[in-house]
ROGUMAR-957650 format. One line per field, with one value per residue (C-alpha): z, y, x; residue number from 1; residue in three letters. Coordinates in nm, 2 decimals, m for minus. Layout:
% residues N
zz c(Z|...)
yy c(Y|...)
xx c(X|...)
n c(NUM|...)
res c(ALA|...)
END
This chain:
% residues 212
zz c(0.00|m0.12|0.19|0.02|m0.28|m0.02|m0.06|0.30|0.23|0.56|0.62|0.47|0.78|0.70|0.56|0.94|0.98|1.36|1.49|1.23|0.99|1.08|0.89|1.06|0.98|1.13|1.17|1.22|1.40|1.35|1.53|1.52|1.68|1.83|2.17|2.34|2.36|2.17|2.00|1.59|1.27|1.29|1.05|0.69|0.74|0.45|0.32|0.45|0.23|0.23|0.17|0.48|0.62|0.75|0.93|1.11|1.17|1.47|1.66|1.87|1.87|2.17|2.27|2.23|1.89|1.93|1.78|1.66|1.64|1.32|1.37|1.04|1.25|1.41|1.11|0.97|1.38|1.26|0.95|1.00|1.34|1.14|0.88|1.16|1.28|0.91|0.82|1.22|1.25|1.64|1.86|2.21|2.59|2.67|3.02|2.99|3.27|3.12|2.85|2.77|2.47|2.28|1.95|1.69|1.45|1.23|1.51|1.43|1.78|1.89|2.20|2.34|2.60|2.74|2.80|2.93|2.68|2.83|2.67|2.30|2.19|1.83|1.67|1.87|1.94|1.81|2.09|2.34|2.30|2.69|2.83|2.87|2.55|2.40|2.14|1.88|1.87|1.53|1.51|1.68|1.91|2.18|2.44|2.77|3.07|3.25|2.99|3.24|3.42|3.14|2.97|2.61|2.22|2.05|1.64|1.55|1.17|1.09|0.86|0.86|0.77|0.95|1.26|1.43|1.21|1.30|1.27|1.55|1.66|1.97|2.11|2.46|2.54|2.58|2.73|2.49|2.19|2.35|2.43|2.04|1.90|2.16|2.02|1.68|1.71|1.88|1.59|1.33|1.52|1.57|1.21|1.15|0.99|1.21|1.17|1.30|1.12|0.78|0.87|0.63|0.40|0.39|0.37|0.12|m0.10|0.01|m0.10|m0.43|m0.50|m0.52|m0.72|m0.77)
yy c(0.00|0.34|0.57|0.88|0.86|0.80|1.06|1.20|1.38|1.55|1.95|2.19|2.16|1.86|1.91|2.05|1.88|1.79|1.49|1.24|1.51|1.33|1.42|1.61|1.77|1.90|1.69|1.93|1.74|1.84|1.87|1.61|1.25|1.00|1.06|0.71|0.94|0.65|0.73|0.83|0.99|1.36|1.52|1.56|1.33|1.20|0.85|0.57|0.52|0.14|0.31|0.32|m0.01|m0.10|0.23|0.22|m0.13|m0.15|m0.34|m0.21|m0.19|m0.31|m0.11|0.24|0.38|0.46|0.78|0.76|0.36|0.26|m0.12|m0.22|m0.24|0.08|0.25|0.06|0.20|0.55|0.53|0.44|0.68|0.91|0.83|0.82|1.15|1.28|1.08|1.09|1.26|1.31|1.16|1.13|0.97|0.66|0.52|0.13|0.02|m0.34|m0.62|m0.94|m1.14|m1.31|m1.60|m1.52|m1.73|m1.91|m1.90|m1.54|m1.39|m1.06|m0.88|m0.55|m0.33|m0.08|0.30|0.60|0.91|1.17|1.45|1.53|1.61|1.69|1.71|1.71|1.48|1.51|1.71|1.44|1.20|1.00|0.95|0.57|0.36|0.04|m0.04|m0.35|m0.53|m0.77|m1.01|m1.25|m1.08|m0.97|m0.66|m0.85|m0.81|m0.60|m0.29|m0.25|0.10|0.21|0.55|0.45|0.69|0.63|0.75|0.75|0.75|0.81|0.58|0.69|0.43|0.14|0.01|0.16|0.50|0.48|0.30|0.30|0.23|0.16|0.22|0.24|0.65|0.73|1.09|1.17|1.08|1.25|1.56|1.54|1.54|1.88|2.05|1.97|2.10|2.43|2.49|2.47|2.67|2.93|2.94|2.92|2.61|2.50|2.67|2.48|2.69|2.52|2.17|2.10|2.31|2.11|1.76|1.87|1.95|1.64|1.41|1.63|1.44|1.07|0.94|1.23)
xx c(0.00|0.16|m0.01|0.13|m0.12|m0.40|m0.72|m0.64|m0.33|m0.19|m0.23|m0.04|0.24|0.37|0.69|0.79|1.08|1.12|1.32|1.17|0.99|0.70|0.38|0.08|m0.23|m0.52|m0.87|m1.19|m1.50|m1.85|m2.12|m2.39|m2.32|m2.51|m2.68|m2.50|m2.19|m2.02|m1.72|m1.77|m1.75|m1.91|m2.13|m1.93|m1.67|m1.47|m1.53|m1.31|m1.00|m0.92|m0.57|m0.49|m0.58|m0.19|m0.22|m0.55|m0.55|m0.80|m0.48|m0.17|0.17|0.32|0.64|0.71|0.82|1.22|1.23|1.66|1.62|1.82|1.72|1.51|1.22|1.29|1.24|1.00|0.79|0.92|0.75|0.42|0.38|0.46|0.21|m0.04|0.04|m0.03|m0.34|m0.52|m0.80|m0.79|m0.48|m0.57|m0.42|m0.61|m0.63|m0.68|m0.96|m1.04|m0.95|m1.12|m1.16|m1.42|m1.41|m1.60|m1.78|m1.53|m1.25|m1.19|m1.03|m1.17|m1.05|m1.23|m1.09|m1.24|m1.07|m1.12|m1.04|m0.81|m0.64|m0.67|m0.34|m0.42|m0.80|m1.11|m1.39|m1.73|m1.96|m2.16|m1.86|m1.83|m1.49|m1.59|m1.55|m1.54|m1.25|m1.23|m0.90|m0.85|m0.58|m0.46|m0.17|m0.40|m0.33|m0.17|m0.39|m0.09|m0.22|m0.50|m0.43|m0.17|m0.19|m0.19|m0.19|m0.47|m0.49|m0.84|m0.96|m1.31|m1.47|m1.84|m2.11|m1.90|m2.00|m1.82|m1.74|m1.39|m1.01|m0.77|m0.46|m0.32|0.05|0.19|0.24|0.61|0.68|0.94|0.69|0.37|0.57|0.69|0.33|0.24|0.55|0.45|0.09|0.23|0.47|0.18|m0.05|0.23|0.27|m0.15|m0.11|m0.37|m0.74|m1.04|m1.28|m1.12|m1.10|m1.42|m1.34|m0.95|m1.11|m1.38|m1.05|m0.83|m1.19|m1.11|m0.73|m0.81|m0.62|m0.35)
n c(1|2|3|4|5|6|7|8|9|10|11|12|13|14|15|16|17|18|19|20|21|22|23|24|25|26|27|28|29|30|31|32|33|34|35|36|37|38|39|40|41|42|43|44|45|46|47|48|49|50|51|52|53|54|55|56|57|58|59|60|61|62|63|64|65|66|67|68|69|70|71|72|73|74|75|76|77|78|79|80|81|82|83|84|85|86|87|88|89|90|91|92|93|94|95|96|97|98|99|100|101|102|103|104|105|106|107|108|109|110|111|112|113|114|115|116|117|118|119|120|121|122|123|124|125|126|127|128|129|130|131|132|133|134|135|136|137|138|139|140|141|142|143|144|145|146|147|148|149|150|151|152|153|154|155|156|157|158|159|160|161|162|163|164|165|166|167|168|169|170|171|172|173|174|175|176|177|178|179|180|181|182|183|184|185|186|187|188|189|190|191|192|193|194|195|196|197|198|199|200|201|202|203|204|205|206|207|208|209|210|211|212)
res c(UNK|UNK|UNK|UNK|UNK|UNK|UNK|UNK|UNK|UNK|UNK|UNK|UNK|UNK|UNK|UNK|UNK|UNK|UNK|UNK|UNK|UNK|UNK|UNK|UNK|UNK|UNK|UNK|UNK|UNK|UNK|UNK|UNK|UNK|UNK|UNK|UNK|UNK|UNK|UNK|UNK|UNK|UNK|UNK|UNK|UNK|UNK|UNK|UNK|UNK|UNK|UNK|UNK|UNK|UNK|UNK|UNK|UNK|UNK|UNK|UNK|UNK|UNK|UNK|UNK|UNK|UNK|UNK|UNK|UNK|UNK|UNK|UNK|UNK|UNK|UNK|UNK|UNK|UNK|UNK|UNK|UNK|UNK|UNK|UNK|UNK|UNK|UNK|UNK|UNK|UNK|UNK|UNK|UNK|UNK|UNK|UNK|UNK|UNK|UNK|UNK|UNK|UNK|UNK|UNK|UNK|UNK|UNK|UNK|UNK|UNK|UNK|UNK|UNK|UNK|UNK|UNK|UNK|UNK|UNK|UNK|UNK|UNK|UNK|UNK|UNK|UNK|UNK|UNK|UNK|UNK|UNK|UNK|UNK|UNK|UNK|UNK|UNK|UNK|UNK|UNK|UNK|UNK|UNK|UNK|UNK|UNK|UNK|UNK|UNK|UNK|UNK|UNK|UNK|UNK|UNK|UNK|UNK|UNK|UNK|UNK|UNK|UNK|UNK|UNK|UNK|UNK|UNK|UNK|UNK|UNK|UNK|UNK|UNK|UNK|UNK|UNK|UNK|UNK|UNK|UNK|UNK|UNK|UNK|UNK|UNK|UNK|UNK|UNK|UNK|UNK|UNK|UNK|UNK|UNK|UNK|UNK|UNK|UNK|UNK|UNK|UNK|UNK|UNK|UNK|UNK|UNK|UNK|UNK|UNK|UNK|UNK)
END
């Protein structure tokens, strides 16, 4: 999957080049959402881009990215946070509270965990949204038990008319990494890289360049 040719380019900021040059944009949420505060796409939100499966894989990584890592799988972390960072449409601190798993039909192995959403760091959540939620883990590495009562990033996608309207991704929150992400969001907003009152206006335009 080539995720720089996906439909949901990041923002205009992203060629900032700090520590990794990592990729960011800005995510606007609307208004409406449904009244069992459950987490989901808001009103106008673009159209799920298949594109970017590998990156919102509803599933978590489970160590820390290592941000000067020169390991092949180092950069291989440093890559696709970074494409997270451009393509999320809100990242946000996650308390764990509770983790158990369920078989589907066929065998298929589904794990849920419940958290608690805590601080946006980039984004914003649709209006009636509850701190309580329910996430869907697929695959078959499942989130150990010991996760309950960890702070956790969570990169959210929205994928309106799924059930539910969004992809995630999971990875354990590293101080070094979180405090990366607020620099990066102060630096664009500094330069006014970063309007709220555009963010329909950008995604109506990004929806425009499939394909380019």
């Amino acid at each position: 999957m080539d995720v720089r040719r996906a439909a949901r380019r990041p923002g205009p900021w992203a060629s900032i080049a700090l520590g990794l040059s990592l990729a960011s944009g800005f995510a606007f949420a609307g208004c409406r959402h449904s009244q069992s505060g459950e987490l989901g796409a808001p009103a106008g939100a673009s159209a799920w881009d298949t594109r970017l499966d590998q990156l919102f894989d509803d599933r978590f990584t489970p160590s820390t990215v290592e941000l000067t890592g020169r390991a092949p799988g180092d950069v291989l972390d440093q890559r696709r946070f970074s494409q997270r960072l451009g393509y999320a449409d809100v990242i946000a601190l996650v308390s764990v509270e509770q983790v158990w798993s369920r078989t589907l039909f066929g065998g298929q192995p589904q794990q849920r965990v419940e958290v608690s959403l805590g601080r946006v760091l980039r984004g914003s959540l649709p209006r009636k949204t509850t701190p309580a939620q329910v996430l869907v883990l697929r695959g078959a590495e499942e989130l150990p038990a010991d996760a309950v009562g960890r702070v956790m990033l969570m990169f959210v996608a929205w994928a309106p008319g799924e059930i539910p309207a969004y992809h995630h991704h999971l990875m354990p929150a590293d101080e070094k990494v979180i405090e990366l992400i607020e620099a990066m969001v102060r630096h664009a907003r500094k330069a006014g890289k970063l309007d709220e009152s555009q963010g329909k206006k950008k995604r109506r335009k990004r929806g425009a360049e499939v394909g380019s």
